[in-house]
DSSP file (Angstrom, degrees, kcal/mol; ACC not computed):
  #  RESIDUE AA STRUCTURE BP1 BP2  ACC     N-H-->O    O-->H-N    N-H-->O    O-->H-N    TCO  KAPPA ALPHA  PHI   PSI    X-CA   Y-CA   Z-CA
    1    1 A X     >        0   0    0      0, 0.0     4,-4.4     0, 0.0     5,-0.1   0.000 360.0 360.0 360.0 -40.2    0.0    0.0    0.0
    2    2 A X  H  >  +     0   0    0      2,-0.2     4,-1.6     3,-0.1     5,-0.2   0.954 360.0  51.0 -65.1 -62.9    2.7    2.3    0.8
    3    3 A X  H >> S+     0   0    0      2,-0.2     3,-2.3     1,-0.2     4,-1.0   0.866 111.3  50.6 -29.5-110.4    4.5    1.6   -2.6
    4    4 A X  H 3> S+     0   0    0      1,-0.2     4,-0.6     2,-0.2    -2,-0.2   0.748 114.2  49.6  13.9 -88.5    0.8    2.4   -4.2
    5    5 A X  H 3X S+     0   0    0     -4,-4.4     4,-3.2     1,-0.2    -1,-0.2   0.893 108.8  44.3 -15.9 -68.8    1.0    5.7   -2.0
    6    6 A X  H <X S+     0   0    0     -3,-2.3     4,-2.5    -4,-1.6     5,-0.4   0.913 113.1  53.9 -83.6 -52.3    4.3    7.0   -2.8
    7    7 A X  H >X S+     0   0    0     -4,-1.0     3,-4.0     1,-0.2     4,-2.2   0.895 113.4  50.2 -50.4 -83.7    3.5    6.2   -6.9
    8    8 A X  H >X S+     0   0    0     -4,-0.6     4,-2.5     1,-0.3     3,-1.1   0.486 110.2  41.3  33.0-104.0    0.3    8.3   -6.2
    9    9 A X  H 3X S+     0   0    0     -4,-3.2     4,-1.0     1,-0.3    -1,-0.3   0.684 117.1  51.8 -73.9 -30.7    1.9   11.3   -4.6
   10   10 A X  H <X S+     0   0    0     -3,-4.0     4,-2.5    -4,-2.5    -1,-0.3   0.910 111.3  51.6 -75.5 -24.2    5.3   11.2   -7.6
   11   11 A X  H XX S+     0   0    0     -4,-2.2     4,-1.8    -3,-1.1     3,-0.8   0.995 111.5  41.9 -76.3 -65.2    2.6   11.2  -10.1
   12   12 A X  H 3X S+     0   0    0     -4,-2.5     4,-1.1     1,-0.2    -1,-0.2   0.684 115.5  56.5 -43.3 -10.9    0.6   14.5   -8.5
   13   13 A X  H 3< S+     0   0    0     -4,-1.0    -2,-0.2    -5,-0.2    -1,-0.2   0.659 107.9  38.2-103.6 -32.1    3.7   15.7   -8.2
   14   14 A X  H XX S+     0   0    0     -4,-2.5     3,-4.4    -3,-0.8     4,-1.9   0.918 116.4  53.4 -57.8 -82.2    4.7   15.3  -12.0
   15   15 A X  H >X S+     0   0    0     -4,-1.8     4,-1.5     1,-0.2     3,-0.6   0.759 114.6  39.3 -34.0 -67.3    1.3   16.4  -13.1
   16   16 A X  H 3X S+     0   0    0     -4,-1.1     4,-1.5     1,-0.3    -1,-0.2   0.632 112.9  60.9 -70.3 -14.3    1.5   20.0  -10.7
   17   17 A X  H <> S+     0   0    0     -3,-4.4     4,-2.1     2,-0.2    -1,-0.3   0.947 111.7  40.3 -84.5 -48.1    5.6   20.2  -12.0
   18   18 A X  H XX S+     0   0    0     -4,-1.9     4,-1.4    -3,-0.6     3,-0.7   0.851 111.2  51.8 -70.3 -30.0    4.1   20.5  -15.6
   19   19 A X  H 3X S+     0   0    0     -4,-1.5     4,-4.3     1,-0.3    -1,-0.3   0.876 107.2  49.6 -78.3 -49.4    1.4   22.6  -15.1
   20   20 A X  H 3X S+     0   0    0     -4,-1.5     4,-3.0     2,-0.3    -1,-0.3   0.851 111.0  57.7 -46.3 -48.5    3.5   25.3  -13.2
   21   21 A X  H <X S+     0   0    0     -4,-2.1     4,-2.0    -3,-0.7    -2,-0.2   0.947 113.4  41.4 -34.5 -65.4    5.9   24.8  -16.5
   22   22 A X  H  < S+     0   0    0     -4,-1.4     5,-0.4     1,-0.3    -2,-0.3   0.869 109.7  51.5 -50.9 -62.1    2.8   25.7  -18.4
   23   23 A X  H  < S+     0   0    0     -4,-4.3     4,-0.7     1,-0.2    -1,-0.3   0.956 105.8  54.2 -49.8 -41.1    1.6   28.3  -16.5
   24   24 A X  H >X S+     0   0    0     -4,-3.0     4,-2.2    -5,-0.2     3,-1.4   0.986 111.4  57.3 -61.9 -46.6    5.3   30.4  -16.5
   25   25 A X  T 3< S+     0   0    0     -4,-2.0     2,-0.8     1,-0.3     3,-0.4  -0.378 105.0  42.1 -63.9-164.8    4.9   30.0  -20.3
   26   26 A X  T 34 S+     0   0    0      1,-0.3    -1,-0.3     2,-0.0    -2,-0.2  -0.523 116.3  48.2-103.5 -18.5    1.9   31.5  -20.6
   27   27 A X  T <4 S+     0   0    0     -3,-1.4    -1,-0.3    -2,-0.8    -2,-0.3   0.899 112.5  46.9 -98.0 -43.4    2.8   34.4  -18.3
   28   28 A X     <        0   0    0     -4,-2.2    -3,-0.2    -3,-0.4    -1,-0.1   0.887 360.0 360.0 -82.2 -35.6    6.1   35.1  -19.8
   29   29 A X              0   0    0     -5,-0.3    -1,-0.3     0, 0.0    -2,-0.1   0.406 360.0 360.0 -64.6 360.0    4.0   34.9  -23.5
């Protein structure tokens, strides 16, 4: 379960990294 967890939380944590990418591009554009 812990494994499971941890994939989880790298994966929200990908997903929020790109979207903040996304967002500075769009502010700097």
């Amino acid at each position: 379960e812990s494994a499971i967890g941890l994939a989880i939380l790298i994966l929200l944590f990908r997903n929020r990294s790109s979207i903040n990418v996304e967002d500075m591009d769009g502010m700097r554009g």
